[in-house]
N, CA, C and O atoms as a CHARMM CRD file, in Angstrom:
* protein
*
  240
    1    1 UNK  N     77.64800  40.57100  21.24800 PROA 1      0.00000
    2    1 UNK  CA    76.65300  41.62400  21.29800 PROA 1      0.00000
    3    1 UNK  C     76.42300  42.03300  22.74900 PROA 1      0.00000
    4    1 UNK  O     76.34700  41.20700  23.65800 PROA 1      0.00000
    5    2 UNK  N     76.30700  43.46900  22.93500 PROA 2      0.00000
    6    2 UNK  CA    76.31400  43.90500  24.41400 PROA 2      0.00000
    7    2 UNK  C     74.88300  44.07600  24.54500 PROA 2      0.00000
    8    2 UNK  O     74.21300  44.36500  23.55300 PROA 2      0.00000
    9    3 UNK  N     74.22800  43.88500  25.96700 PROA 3      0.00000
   10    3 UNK  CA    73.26900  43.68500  26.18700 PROA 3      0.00000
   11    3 UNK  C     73.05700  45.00300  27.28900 PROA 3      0.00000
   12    3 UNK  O     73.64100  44.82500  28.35800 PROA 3      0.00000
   13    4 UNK  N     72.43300  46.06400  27.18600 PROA 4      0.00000
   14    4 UNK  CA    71.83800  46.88200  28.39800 PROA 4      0.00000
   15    4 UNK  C     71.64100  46.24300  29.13300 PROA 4      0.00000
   16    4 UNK  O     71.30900  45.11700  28.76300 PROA 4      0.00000
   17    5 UNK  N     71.70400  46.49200  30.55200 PROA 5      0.00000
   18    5 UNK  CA    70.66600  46.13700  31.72500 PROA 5      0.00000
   19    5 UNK  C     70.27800  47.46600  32.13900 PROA 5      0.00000
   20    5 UNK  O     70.91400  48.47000  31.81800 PROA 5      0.00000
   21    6 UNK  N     69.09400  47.47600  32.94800 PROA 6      0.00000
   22    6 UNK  CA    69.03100  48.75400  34.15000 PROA 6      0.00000
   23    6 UNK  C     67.70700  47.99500  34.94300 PROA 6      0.00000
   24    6 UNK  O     66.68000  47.50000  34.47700 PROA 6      0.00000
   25    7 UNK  N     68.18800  48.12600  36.31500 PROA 7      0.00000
   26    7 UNK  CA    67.38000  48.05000  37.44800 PROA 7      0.00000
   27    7 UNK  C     67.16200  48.77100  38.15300 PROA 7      0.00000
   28    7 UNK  O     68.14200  49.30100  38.67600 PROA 7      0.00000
   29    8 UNK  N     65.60400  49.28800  38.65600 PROA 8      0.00000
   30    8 UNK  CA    65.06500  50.10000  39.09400 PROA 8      0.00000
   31    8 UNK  C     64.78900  49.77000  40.63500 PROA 8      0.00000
   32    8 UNK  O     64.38400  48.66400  40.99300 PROA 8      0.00000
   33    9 UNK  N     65.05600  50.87600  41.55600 PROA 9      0.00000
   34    9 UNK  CA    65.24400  50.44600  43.13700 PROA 9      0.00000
   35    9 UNK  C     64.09500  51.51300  43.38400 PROA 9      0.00000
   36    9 UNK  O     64.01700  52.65100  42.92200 PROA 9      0.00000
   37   10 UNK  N     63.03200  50.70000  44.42000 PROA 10     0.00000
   38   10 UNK  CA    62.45300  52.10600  45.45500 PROA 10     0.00000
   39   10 UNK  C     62.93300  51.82400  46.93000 PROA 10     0.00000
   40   10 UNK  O     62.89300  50.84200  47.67000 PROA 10     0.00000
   41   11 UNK  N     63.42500  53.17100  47.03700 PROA 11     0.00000
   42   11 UNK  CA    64.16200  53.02500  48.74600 PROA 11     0.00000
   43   11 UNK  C     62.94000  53.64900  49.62400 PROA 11     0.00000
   44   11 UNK  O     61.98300  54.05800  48.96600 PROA 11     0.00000
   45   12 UNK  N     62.87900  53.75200  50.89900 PROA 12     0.00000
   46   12 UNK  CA    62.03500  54.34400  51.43400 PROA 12     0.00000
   47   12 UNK  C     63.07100  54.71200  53.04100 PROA 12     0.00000
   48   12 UNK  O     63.09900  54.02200  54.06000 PROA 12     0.00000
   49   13 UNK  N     63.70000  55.79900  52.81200 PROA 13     0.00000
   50   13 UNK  CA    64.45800  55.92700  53.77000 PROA 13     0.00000
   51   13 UNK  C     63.85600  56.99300  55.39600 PROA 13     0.00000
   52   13 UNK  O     63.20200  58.03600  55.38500 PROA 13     0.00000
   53   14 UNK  N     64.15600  56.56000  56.07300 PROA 14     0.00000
   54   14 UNK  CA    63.86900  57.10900  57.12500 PROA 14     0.00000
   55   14 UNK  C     63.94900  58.61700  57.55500 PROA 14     0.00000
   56   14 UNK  O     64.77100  59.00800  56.72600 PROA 14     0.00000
   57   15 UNK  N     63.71500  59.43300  58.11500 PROA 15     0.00000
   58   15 UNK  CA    63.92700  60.76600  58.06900 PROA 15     0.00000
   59   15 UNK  C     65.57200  61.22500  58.45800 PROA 15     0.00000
   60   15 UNK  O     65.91300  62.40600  58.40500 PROA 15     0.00000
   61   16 UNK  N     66.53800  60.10400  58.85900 PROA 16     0.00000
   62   16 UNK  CA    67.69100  60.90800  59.04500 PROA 16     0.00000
   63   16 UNK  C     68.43000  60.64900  58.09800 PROA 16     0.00000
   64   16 UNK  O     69.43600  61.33600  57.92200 PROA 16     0.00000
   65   17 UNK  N     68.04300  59.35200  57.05700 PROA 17     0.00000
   66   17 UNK  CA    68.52100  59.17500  56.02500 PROA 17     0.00000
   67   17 UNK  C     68.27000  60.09500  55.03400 PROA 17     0.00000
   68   17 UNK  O     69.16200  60.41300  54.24700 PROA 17     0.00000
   69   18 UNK  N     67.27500  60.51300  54.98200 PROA 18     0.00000
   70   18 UNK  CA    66.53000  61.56500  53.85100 PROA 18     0.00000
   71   18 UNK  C     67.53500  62.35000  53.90700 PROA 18     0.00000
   72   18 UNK  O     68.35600  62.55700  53.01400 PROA 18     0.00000
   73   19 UNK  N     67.48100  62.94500  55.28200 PROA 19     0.00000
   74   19 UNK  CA    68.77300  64.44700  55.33200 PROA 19     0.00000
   75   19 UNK  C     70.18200  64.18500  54.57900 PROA 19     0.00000
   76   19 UNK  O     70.86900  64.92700  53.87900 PROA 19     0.00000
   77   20 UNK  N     70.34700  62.83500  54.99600 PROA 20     0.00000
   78   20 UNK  CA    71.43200  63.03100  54.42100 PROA 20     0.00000
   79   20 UNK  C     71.56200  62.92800  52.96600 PROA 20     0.00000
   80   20 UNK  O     72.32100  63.60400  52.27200 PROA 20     0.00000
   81   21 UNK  N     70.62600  61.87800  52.50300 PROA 21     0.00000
   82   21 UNK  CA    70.43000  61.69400  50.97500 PROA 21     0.00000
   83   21 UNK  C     70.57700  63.03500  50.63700 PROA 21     0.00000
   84   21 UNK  O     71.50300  63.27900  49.86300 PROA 21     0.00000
   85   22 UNK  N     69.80800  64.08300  51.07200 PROA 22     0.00000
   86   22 UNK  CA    69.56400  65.55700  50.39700 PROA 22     0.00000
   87   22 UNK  C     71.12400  66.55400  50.48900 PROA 22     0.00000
   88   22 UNK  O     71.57700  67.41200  49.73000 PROA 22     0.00000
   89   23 UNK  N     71.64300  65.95600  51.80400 PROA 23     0.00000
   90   23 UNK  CA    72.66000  66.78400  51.79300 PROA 23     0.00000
   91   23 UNK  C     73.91500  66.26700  50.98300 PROA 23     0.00000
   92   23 UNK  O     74.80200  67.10200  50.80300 PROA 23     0.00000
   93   24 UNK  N     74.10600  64.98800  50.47000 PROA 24     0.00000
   94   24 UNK  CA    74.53100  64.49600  49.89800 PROA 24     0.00000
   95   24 UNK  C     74.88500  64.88900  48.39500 PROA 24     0.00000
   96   24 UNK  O     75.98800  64.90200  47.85000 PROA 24     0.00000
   97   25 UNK  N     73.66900  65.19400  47.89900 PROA 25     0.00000
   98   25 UNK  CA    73.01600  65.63900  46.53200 PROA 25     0.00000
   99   25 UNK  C     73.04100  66.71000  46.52300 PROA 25     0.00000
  100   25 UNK  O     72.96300  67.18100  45.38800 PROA 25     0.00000
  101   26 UNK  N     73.11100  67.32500  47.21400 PROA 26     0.00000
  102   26 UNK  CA    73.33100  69.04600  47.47000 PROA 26     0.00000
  103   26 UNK  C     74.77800  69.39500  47.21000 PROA 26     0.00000
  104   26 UNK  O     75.30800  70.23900  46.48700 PROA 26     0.00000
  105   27 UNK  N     75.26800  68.42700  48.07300 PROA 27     0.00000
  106   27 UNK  CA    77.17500  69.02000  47.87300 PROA 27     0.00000
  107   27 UNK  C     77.54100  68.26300  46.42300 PROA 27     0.00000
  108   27 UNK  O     78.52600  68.73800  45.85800 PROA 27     0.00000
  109   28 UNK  N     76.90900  67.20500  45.78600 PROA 28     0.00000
  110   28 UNK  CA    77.53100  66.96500  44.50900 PROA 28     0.00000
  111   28 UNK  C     76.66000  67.81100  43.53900 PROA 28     0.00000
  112   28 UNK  O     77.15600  67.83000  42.41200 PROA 28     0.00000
  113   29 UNK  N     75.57300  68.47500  43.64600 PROA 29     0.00000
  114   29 UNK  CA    75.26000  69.37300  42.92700 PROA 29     0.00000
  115   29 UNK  C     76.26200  71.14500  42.71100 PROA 29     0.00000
  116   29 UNK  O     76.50600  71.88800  41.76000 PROA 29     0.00000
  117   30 UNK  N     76.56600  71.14300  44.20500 PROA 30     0.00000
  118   30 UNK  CA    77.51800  72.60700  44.23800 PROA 30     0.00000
  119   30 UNK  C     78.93900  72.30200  43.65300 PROA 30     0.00000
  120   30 UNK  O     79.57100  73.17000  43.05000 PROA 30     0.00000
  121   31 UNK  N     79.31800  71.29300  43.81300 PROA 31     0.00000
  122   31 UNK  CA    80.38500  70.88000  43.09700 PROA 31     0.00000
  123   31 UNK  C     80.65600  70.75700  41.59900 PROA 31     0.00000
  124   31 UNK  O     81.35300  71.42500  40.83600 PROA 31     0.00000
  125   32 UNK  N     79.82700  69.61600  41.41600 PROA 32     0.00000
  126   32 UNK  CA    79.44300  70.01300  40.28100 PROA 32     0.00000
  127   32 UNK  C     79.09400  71.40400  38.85700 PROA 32     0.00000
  128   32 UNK  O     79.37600  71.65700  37.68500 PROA 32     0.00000
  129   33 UNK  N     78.30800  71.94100  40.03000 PROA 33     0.00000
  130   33 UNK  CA    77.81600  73.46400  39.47100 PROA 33     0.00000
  131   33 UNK  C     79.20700  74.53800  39.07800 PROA 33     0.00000
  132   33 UNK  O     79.40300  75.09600  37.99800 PROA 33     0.00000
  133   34 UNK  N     80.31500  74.63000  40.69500 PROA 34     0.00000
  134   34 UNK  CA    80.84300  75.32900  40.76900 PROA 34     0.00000
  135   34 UNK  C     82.47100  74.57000  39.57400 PROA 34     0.00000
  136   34 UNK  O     83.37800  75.39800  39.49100 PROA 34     0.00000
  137   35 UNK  N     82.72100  73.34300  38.87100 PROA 35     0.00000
  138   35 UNK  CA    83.66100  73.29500  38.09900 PROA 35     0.00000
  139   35 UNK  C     83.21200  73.59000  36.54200 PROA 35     0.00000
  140   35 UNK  O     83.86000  73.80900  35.51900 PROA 35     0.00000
  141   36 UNK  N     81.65700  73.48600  36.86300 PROA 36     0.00000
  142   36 UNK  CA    81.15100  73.84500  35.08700 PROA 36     0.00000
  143   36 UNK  C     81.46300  75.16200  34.78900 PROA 36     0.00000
  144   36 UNK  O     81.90300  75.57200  33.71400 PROA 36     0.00000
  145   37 UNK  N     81.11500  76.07400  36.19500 PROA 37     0.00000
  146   37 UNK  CA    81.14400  77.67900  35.97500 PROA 37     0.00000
  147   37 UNK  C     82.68500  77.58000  35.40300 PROA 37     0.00000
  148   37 UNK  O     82.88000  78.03800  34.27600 PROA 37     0.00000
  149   38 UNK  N     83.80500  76.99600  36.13600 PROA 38     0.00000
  150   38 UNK  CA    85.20400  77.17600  35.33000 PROA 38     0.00000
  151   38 UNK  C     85.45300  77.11700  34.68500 PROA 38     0.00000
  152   38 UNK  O     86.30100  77.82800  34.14500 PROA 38     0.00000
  153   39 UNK  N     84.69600  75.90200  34.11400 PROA 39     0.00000
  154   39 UNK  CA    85.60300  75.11800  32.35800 PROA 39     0.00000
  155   39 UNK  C     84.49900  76.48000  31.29800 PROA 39     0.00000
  156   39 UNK  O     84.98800  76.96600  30.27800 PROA 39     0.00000
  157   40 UNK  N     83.27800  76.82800  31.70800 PROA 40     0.00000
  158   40 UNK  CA    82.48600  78.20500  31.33600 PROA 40     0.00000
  159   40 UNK  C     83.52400  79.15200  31.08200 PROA 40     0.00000
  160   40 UNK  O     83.76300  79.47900  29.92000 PROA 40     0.00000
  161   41 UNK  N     84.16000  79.62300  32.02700 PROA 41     0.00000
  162   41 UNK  CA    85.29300  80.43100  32.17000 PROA 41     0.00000
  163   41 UNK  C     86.55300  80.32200  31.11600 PROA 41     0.00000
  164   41 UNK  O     86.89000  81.19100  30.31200 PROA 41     0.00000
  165   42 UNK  N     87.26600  78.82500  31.35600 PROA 42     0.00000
  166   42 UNK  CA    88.18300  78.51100  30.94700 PROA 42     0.00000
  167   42 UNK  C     87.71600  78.75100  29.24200 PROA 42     0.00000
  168   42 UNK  O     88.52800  79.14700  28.40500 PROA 42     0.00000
  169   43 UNK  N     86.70400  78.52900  29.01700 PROA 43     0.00000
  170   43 UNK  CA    86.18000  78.25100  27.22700 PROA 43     0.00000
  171   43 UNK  C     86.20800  79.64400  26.69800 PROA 43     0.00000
  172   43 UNK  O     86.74100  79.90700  25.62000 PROA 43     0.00000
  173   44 UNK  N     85.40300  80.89900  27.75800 PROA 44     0.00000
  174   44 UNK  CA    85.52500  82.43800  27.20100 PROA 44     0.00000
  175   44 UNK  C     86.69800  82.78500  27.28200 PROA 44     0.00000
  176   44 UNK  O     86.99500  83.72900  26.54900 PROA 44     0.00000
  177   45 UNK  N     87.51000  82.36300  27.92300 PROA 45     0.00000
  178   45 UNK  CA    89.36100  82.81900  27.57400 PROA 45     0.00000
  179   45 UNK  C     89.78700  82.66900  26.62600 PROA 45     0.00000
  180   45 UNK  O     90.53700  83.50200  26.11700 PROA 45     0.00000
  181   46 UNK  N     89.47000  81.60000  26.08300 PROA 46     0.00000
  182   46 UNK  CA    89.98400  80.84500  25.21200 PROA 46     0.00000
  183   46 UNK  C     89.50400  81.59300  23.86700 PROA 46     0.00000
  184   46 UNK  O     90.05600  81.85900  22.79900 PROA 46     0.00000
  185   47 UNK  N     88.20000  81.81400  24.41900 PROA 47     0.00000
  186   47 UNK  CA    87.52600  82.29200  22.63900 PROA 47     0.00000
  187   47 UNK  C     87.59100  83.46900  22.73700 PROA 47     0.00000
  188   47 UNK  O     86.84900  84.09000  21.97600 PROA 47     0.00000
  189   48 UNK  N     88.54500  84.34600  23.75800 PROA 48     0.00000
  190   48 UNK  CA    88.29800  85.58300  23.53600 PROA 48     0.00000
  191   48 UNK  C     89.78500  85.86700  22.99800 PROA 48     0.00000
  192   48 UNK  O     90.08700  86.91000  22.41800 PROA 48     0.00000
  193   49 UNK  N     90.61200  84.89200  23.23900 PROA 49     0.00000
  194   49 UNK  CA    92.16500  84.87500  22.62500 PROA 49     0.00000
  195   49 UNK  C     92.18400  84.56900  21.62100 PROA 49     0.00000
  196   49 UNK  O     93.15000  85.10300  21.07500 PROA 49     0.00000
  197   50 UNK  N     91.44800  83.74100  20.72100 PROA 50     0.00000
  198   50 UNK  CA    91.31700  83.21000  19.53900 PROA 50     0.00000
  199   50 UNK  C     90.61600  84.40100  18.65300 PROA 50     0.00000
  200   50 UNK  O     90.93400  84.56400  17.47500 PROA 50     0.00000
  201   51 UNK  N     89.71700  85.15400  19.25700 PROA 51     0.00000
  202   51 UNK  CA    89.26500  86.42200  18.63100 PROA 51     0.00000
  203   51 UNK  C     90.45000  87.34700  18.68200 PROA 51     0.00000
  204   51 UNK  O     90.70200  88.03700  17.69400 PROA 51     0.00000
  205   52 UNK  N     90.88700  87.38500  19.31600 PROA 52     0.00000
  206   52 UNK  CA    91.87700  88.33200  19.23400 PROA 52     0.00000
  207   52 UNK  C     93.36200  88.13400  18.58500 PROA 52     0.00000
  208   52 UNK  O     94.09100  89.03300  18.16600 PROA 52     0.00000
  209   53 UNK  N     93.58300  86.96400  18.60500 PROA 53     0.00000
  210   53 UNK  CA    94.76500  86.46400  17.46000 PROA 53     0.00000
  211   53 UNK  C     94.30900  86.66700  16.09900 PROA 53     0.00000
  212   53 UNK  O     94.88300  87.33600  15.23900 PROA 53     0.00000
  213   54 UNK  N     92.71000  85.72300  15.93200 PROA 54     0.00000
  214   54 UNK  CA    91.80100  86.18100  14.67000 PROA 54     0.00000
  215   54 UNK  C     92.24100  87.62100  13.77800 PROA 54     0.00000
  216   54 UNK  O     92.71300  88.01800  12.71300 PROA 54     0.00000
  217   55 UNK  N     91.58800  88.13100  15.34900 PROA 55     0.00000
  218   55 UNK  CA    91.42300  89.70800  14.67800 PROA 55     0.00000
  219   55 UNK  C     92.76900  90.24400  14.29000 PROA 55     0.00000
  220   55 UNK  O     92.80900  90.65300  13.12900 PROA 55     0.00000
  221   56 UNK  N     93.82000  90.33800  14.93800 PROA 56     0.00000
  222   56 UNK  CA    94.93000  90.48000  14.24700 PROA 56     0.00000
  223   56 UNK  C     96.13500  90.24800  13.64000 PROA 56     0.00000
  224   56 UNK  O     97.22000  90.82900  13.64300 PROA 56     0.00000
  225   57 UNK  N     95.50200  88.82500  12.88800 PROA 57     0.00000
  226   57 UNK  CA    96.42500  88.25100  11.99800 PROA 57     0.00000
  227   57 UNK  C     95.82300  88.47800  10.67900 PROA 57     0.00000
  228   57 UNK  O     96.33600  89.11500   9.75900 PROA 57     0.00000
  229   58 UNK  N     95.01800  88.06500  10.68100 PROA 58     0.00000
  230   58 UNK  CA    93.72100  88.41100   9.52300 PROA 58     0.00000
  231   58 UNK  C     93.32000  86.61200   8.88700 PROA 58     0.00000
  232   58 UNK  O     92.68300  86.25900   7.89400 PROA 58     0.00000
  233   59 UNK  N     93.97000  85.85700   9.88900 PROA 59     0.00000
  234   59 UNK  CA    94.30800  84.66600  10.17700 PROA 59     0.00000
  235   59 UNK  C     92.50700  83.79500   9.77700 PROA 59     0.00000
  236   59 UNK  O     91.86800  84.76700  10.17900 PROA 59     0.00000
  237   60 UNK  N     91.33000  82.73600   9.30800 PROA 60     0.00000
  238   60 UNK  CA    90.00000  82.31600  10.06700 PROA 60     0.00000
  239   60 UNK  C     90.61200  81.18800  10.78800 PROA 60     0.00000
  240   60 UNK  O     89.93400  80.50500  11.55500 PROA 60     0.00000
């Protein structure tokens, strides 16, 4: 039987740490952000080809 753990940390980082914590979290947020917009992308291609094979095969 598997057992969860989770441990909870409070950091209290200094002000040049902060910056970076933030800038840190910033670039894995834009990163993040900017491959969702693709696979976003990649999915309306997809369903706009599938509508359109749909539509003229007479194919569901």
């Amino acid at each position: 039987m598997w057992v969860n753990k989770a441990y909870k940390f409070c950091i209290y980082p200094n002000k040049d740490q902060a910056i970076l914590i933030n800038k840190t979290i910033g670039c894995s947020r834009c990163v993040c952000n900017f491959f969702l917009g693709k696979q976003k992308e990649i999915n309306l291609k997809k369903e706009a080809i599938r509508l359109l094979t749909v539509g003229t095969t007479g194919i569901a």
